[in-house]
C-alpha positions as CSV (number, residue, x, y, z in Angstrom):
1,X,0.0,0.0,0.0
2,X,1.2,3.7,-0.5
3,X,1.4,5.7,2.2
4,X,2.3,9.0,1.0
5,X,-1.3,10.3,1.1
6,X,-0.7,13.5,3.0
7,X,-3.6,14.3,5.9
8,X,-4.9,11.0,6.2
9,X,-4.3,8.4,9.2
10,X,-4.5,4.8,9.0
11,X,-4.6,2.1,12.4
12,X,-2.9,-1.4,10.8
13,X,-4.6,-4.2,12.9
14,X,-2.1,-7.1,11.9
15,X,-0.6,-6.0,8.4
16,X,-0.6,-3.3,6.0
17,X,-3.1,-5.3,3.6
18,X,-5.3,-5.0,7.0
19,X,-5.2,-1.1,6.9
20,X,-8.2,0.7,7.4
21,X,-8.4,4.7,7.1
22,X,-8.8,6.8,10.7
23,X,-11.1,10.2,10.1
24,X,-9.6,13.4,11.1
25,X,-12.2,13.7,13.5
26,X,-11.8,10.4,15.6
27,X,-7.7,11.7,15.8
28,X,-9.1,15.2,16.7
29,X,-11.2,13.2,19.1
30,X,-8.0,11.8,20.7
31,X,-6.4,14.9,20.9
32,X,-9.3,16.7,22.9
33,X,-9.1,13.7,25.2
34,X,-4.7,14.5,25.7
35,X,-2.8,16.8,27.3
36,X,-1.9,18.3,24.3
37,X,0.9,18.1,21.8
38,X,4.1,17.2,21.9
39,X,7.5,16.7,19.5
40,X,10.1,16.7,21.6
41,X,10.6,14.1,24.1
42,X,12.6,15.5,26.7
43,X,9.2,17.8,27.2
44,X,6.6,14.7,27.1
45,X,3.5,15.6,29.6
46,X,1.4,12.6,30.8
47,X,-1.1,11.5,28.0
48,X,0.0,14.0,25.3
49,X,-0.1,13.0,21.5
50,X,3.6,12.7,20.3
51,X,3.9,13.8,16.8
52,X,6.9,12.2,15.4
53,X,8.4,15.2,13.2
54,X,11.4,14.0,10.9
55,X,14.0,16.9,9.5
56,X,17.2,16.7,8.0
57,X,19.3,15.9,11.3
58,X,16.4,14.1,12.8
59,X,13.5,11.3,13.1
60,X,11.2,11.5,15.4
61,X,9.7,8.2,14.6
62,X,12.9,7.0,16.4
63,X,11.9,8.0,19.5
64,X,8.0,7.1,19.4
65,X,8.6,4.6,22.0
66,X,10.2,6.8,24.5
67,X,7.5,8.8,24.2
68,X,4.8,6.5,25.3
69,X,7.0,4.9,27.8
70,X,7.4,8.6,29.3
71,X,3.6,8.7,29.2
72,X,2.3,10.1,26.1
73,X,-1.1,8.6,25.2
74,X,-0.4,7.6,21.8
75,X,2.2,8.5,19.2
76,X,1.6,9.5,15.5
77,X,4.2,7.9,13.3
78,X,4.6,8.0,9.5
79,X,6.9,4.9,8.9
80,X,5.8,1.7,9.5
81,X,8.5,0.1,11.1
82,X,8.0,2.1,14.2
83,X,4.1,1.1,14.2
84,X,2.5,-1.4,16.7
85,X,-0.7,-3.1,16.8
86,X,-1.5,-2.4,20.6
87,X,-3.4,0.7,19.3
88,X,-0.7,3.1,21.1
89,X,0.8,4.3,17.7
90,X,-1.3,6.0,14.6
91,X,0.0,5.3,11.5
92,X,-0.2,8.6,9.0
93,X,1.1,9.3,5.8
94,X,3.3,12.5,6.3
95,X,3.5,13.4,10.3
96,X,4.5,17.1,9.7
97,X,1.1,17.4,7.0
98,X,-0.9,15.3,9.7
99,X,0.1,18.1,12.4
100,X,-0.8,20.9,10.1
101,X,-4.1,19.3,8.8
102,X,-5.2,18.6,12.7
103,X,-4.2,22.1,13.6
104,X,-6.7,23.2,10.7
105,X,-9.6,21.1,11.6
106,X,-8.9,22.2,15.4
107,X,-9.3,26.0,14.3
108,X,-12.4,25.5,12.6
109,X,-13.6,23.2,15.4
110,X,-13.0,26.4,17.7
111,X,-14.6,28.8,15.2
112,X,-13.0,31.6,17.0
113,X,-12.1,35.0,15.7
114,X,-8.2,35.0,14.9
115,X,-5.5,37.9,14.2
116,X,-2.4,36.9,11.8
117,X,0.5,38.6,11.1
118,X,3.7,39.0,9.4
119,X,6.4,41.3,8.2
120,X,10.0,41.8,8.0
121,X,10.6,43.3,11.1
122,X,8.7,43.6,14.8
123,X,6.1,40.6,14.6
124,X,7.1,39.1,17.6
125,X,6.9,42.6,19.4
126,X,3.8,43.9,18.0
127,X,2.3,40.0,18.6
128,X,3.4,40.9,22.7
129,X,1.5,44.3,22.1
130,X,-1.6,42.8,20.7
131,X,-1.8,40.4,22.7
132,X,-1.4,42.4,26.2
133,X,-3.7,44.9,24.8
134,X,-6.7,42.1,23.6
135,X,-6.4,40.2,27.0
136,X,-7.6,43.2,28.8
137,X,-11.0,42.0,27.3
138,X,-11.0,38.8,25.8
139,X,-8.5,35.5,27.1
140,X,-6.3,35.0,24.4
141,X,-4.0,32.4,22.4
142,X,-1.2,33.7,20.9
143,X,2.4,32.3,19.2
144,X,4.9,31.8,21.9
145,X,7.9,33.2,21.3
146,X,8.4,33.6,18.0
147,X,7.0,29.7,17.1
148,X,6.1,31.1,13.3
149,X,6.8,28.7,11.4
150,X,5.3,25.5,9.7
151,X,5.6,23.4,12.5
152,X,5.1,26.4,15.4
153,X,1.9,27.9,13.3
154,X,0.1,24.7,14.0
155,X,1.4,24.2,17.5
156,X,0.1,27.9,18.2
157,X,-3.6,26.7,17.1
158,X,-3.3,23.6,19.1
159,X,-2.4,25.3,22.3
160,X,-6.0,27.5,21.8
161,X,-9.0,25.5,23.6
162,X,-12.9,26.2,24.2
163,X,-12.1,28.6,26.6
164,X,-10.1,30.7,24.1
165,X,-11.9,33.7,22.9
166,X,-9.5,35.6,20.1
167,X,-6.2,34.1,19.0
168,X,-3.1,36.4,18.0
169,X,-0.9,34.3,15.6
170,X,2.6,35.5,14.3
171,X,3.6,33.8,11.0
172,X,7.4,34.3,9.3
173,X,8.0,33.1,6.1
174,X,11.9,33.2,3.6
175,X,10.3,31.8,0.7
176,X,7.0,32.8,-1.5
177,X,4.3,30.2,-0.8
178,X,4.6,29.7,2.5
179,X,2.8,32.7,4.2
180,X,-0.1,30.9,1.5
181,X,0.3,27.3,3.4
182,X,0.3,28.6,6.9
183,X,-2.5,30.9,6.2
184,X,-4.4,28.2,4.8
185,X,-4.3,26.9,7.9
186,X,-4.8,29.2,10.0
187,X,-7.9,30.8,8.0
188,X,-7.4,34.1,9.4
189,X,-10.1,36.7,10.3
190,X,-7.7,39.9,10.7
191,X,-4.5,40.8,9.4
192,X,-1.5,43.2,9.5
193,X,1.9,43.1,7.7
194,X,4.8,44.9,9.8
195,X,6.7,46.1,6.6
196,X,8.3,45.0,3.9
197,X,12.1,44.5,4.5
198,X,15.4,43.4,3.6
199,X,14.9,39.9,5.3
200,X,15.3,36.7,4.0
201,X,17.0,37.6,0.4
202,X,18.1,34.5,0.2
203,X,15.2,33.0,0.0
204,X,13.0,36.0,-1.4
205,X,15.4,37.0,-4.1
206,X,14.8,40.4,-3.5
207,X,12.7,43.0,-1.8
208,X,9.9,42.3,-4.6
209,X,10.4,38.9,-3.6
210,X,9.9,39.7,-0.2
211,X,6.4,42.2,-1.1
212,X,5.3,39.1,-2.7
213,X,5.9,36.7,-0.7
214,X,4.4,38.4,2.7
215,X,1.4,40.0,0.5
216,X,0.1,36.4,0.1
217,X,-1.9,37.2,3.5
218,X,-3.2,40.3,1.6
219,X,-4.6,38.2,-1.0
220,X,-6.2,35.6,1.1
221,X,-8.1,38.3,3.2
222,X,-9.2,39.8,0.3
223,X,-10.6,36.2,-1.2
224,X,-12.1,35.6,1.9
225,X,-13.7,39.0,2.3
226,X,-11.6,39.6,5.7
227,X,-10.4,42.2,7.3
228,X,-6.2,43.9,7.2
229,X,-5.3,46.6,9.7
230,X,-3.0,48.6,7.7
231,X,-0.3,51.7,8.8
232,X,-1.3,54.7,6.8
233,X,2.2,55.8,6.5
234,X,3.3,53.0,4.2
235,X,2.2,54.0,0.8
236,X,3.3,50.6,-0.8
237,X,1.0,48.9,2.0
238,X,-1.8,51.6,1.2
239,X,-1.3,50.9,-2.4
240,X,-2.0,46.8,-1.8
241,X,-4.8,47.0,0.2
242,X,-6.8,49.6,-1.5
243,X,-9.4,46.9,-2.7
244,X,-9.8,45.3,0.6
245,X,-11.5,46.0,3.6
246,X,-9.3,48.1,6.0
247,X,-8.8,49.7,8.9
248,X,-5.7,52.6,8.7
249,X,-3.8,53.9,11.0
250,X,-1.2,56.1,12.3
251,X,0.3,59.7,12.2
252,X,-1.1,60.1,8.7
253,X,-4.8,60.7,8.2
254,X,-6.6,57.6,9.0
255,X,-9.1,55.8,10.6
256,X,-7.4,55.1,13.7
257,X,-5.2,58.4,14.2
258,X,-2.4,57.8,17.2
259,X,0.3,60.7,17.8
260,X,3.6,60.8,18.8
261,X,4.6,63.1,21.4
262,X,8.6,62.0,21.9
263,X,11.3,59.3,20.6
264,X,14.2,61.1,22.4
265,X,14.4,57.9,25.0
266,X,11.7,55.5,25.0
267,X,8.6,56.3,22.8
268,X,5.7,58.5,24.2
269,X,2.5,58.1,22.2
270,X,-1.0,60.2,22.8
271,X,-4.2,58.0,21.8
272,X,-7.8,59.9,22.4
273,X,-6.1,62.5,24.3
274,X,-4.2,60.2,26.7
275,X,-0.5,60.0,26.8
276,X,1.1,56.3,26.7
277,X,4.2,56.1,27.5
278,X,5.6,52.7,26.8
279,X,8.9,50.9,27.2
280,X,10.3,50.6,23.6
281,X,13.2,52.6,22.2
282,X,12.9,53.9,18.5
283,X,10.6,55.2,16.2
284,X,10.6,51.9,14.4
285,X,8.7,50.6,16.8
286,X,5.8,53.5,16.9
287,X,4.1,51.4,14.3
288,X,4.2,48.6,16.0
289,X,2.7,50.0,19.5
290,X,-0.3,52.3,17.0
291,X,-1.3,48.6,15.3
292,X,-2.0,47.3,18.9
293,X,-4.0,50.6,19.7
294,X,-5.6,50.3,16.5
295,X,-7.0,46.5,16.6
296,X,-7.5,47.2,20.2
297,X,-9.9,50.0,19.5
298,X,-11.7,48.4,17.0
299,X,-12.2,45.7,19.6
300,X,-14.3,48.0,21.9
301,X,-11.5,48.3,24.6
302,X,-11.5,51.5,26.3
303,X,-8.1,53.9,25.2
304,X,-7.5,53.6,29.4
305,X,-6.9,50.3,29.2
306,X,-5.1,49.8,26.1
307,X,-2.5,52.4,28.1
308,X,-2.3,50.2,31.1
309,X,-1.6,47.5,28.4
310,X,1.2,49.1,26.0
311,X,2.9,50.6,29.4
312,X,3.3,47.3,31.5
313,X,4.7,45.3,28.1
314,X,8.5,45.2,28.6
315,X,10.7,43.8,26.0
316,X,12.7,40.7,26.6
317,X,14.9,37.7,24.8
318,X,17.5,40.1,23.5
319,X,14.8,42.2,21.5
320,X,15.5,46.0,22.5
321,X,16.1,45.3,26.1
322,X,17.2,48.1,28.0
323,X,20.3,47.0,30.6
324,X,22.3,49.1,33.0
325,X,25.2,47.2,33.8
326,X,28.9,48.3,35.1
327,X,27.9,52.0,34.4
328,X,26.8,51.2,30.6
329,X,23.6,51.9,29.5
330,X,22.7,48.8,27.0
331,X,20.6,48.4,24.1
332,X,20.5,44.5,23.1
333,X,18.9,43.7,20.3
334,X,20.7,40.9,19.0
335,X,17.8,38.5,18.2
336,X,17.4,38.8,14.5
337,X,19.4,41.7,12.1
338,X,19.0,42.7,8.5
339,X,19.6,45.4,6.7
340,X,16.4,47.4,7.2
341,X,16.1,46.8,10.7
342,X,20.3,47.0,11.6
343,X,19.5,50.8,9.7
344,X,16.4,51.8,11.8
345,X,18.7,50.8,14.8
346,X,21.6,53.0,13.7
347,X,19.5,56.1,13.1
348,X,17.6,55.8,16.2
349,X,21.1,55.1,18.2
350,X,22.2,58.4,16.5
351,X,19.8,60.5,18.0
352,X,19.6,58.8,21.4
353,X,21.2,60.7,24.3
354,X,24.7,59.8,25.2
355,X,28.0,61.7,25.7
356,X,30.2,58.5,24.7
357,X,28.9,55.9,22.6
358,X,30.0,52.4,21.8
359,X,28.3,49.7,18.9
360,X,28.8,46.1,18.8
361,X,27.4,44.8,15.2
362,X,27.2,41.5,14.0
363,X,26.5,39.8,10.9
364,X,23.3,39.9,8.9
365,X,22.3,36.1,7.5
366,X,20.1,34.6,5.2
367,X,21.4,37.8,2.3
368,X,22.4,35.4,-0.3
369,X,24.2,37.1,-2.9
370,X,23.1,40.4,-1.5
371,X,25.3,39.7,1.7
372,X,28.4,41.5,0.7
373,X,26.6,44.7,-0.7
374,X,24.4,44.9,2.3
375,X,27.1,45.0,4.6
376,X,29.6,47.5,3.0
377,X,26.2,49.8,2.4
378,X,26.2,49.6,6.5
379,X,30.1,50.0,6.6
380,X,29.8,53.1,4.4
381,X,27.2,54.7,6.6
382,X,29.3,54.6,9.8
383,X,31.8,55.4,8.2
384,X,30.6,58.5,6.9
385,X,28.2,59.0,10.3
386,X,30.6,59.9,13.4
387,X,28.1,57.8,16.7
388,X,31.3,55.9,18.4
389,X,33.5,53.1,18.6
390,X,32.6,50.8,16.2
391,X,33.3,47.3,16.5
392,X,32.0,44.9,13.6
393,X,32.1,41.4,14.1
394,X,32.0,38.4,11.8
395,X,33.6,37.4,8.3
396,X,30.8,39.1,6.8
397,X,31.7,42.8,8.4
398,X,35.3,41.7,8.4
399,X,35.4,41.7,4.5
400,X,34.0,45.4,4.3
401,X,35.9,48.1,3.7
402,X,35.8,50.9,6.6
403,X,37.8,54.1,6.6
404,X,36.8,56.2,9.6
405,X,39.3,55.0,12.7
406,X,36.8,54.4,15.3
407,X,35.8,51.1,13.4
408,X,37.6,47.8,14.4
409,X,36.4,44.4,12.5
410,X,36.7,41.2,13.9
411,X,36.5,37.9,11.7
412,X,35.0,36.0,15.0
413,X,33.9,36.5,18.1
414,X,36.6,35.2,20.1
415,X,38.8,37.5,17.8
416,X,36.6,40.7,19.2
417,X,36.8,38.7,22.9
418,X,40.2,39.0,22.8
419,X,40.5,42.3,22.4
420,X,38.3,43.5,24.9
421,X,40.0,41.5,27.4
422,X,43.4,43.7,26.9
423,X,41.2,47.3,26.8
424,X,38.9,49.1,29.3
425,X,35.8,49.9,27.6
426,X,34.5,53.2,29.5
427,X,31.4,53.7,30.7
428,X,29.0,53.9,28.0
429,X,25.6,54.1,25.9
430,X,26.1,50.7,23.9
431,X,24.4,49.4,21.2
432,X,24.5,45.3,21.2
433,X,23.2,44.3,17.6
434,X,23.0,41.3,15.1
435,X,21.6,38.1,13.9
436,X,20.6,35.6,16.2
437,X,23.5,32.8,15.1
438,X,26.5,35.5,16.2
439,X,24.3,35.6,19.8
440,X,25.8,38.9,20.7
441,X,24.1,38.6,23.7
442,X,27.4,37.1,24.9
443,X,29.4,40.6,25.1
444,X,27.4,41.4,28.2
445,X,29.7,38.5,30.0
446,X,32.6,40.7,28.5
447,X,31.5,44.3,29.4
């Protein structure tokens, strides 16, 4: 028999001739009656569903017995060798389709009202926003982290139960299509794009590439007659959505105006006449914290407690954290980098208040053939732009060509280590930014 049907489950009583086919609703059945879902056996819960996932390094059909002997319920393979007859193991045809078609059938078992987004920059942020704003009416679901991808989207909807009355769901995408497939899952009711960045150029190709790709949730709003939040001051975004049903917002005329009132240290917004002042540094993140007002407010919740909401959100996991340590003042950001955001950062740094100044960048990845352009472009701006000591790490930065004397390049990170063990770094407004694979965050043990 072939088993390569993707979505459907089959139980084999005593041999694969004997194979008979198990409905998405009798699995669906099994997974309201566990603990939920698990992949990973070192996090097994007592009667969970294991999903055996398989990846290039891995195969979780390996370990579908440790799973049930830790105490999972049952364990959905997709090979058959790993199958028993004991009715402890579900045979499917593709376990990673099988996990994605459940999470579908799950969400339109729910029926509940869901938000999606994407973008190039700030989606897990302005998820955190959206989320502590919603919850002050409704108890949410929402992406953990910044679980956005094919395997995370459908753990999100999984996690979201009867008592779950709006769901916030962050999706990333670096190749066109795939904002189509998790969408398609996810059957969004709202939506909002970020922006449009240099991310991902390896995969996109290029920023049309990248317009494309993350427009794909434009297009199935606009099928399905849904609704996009949209920021006014993005005319290639107002251009997109013109022919579907919006709601605008921002410092531009629009539906849902929010003003800014001050960017000099963290970002000061006035919404209905009441001042907000929140936690985040830059104005690249004003857009973010006026798309939380905005699909607040269309919610019904009152502008007082979308304040209490945008004030009490304070960023974490090395995404614009604020740190005083050893008499530096410390913005880490080293989650993710790329060219538009590592630029945003730059010009906000620039105008921040600080006597002495010191920047720690690291390599932008995932720029393809674009890698070597898009980091001189940043080389040549600090250059040319006087902020402080410059130190650019990884072979990336290292092969750029930098002129002004307050830059250093370092090939690795132990190469940069090294040298701040032999020189006293004065006290200083710092600037810790990169991708996530240089894990920047690691200068803090050297400051």
């Amino acid at each position: 028999m072939h088993l390569a049907l993707e979505g459907f489950f089959y139980i084999f009583i005593s041999s694969e001739k004997n194979a008979v086919l198990l409905k998405i609703e009798t699995l669906h059945q099994h997974f309201l009656q566990s603990t939920g879902i698990c992949t990973d056996t070192r996090k097994i819960t007592k009667d969970c569903l294991f999903f055996a996932l398989k990846g290039d390094n891995f195969n979780g059909n390996k370990f579908a017995q440790k799973a049930l002997d830790k105490g999972a319920s049952k364990a959905i393979v997709d090979q058959i060798g790993y199958h028993k007859n004991t009715g402890e193991t579900i045979l499917c045809g593709n376990g990673l389709k099988s996990l994605q078609n459940l999470a579908a059938y799950h969400r339109k078992h729910l029926g509940l009202p869901i938000v999606a987004l994407t973008g190039s920059n700030g989606k897990t942020t302005t998820k955190e926003l959206i989320n502590a704003v919603l919850a002050k009416k409704f108890k949410t679901g929402a992406t953990i982290g910044n679980l956005n991808n094919h395997i995370g989207v459908p753990l999100t909807l999984l996690s979201m139960d009867s008592t779950t009355e709006i769901g916030i769901v962050e999706m990333g995408a670096n190749h066109i299509g795939e904002i189509h497939h998790l969408t398609e899952i996810v059957q969004p009711d709202f939506g909002y794009i970020t922006n449009f960045g240099k991310a991902h150029l390896e995969g996109f190709g290029s920023i049309q590439g990248v317009i494309q790709g993350k427009s794909e949730l434009y297009k199935h709003l606009k099928q399905k007659d849904k609704l996009v939040f949209v920021n006014a001051n993005d005319p290639t975004q107002m251009e997109l959505t013109a022919s579907i049903s919006r709601i605008t917002f921002g410092l531009a005329k629009s539906d849902c105006y929010v003003g800014l009132k001050d960017a000099s240290n963290t970002l000061l917004v006035n919404f209905k006449g009441i001042d907000i002042q929140s936690n985040l540094i830059g104005l690249y993140n004003f857009h973010n914290i006026a798309a939380a007002i905005a699909i607040g407010d269309y919610h019904n919740i009152p502008a007082e407690k979308i304040k209490v909401a945008i004030e009490s959100y304070v960023p974490s996991n090395n995404r614009s954290q604020r740190i005083e340590l050893h008499g530096h003042k410390i913005i880490l950001d080293a989650y993710n980098a790329n060219p538009t955001s590592m630029m945003a950062a730059l010009q906000n740094f620039k105008q921040a208040a600080g006597a002495r100044k010191a920047l720690f960048l690291g390599d932008m990845f995932e720029l393809g053939a674009e890698a070597a352009a898009e980091h001189q472009q940043i080389a040549d701006w600090l250059s040319q732009n006087a902020i402080g000591d410059v130190y650019l790490v990884g072979s990336n930065f290292f092969g750029t060509t930098a002129d002004a004397n307050y830059i250093s390049k370092f090939e690795s990170f132990d190469n940069l280590k090294k040298h701040l063990a032999s020189e006293e770094l004065q006290p200083s407004h710092i600037l810790i930014k990169g991708s996530r694979g240089m894990a920047l965050e690691r200068i803090l043990e050297l400051i």
